[in-house]
N, C-alpha and C positions, 0 to 999 in steps of 0.2 A: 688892192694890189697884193700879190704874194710876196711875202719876206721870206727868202730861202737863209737860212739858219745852216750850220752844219753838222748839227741832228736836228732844229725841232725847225720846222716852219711853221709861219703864222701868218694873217692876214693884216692889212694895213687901211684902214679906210681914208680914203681920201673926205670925206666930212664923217661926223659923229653917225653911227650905227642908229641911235634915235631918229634921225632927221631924213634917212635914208626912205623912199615910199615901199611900204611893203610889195604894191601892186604896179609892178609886175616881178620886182626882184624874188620874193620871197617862193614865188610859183618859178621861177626859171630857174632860181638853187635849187628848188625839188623836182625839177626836169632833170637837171646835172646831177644827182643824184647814180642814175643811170649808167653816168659815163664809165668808162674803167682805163682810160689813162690819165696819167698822174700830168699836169698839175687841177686839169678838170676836178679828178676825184676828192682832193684836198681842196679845191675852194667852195666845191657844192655844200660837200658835207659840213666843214667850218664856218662858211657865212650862211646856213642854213641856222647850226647853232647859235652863234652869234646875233643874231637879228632876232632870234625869238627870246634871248635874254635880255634883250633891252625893253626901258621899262615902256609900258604900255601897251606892249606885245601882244597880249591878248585883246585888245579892240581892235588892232590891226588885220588880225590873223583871221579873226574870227568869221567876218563878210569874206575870207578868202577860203572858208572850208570847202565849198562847193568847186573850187578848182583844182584844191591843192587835194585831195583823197584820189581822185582819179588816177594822179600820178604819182602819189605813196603806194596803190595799188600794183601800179606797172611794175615799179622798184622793187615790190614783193614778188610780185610773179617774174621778176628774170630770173635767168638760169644762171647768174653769176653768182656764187655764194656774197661775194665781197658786195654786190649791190644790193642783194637780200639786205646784207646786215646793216648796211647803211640805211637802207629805210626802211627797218626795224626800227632802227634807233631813231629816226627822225620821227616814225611814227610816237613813239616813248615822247620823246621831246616838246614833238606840238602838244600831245595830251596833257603835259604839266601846264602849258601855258593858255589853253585852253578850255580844260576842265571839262566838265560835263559837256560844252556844246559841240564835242566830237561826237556822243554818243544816238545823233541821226544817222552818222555816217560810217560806224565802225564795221557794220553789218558787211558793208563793202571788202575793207581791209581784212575783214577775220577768212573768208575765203584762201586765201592765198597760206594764213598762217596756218589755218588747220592743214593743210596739205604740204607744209615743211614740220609741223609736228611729229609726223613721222619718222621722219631724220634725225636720228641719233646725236648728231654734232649739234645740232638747233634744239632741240626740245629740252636743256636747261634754261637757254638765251630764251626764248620763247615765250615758255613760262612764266621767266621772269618780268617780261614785257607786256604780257595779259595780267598781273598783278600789279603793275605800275597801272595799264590802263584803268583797273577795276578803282585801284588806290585815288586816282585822280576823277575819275568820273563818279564813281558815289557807286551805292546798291544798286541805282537801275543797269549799270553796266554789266554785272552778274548774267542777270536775261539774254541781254544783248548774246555774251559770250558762249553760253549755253547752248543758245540757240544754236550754234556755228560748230559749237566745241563740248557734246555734251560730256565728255571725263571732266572740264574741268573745278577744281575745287574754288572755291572761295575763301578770299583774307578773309573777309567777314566774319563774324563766330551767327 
């Protein structure tokens, strides 16, 4: 449930975020993603977050990669900058809690970013979100990115 604040809103779960099933919530937060009227866009994006910070998160998630990229994809490729960023960000977010076992499926996702790379306004955000990927998925993620993105540099030394 949304709690409207009068500046911040938040979400309210009616039971504990733990206990919540990932599947099919956690795939239809990253469909809402997409959306761009407000209160859609504030509940996708925050119980997207939300649910991947509770503990155990990543055994949840993980059996759901195979659904959930296709439609971090989509969210990359609109044309709405605001949706972009959002599933940038959400891209950033599964990768912490998931770790390496995105790195089947980033090959997907790097399409769409190298093609806002170009974009002046995006290519610090960007950037910054290919070195969280790299950070969380280890060395073999380098490759991966490479392959899609060859300018880019590696944290790595």
């Amino acid at each position: 449930r949304l709690m409207h604040g009068s500046v911040k809103h938040r979400l309210h779960w009616e039971c504990p975020p733990e206990t919540v099933p990932f599947d099919p919530l956690l795939v239809t937060l990253a469909e809402g993603l997409r959306e761009t009227k407000h209160p859609y866009t504030f509940v996708s994006k925050e119980g997207f977050k939300e649910l991947l910070l509770t503990e155990g998160a990543d055994e949840k998630a993980i059996p759901l990669l195979p659904r959930l990229v296709p439609v971090l994809k989509a969210a990359l490729a609109h044309s709405d900058d605001e949706v972009f960023e959002r599933g940038l960000d959400a891209v950033v977010q599964l990768s912490a809690v998931v770790g390496p076992s995105l790195n089947d499926h980033l090959k997907h996702l790097l399409t769409n970013l190298a093609r806002r790379l170009m974009d002046k306004k995006f290519r610090e955000k960007i950037t910054v979100a290919l070195q969280k990927l790299e950070q969380y998925g280890g060395k073999a993620t380098v490759t991966i990115i490479k392959s899609k993105i060859p300018t880019y540099c590696s944290i790595f030394p």
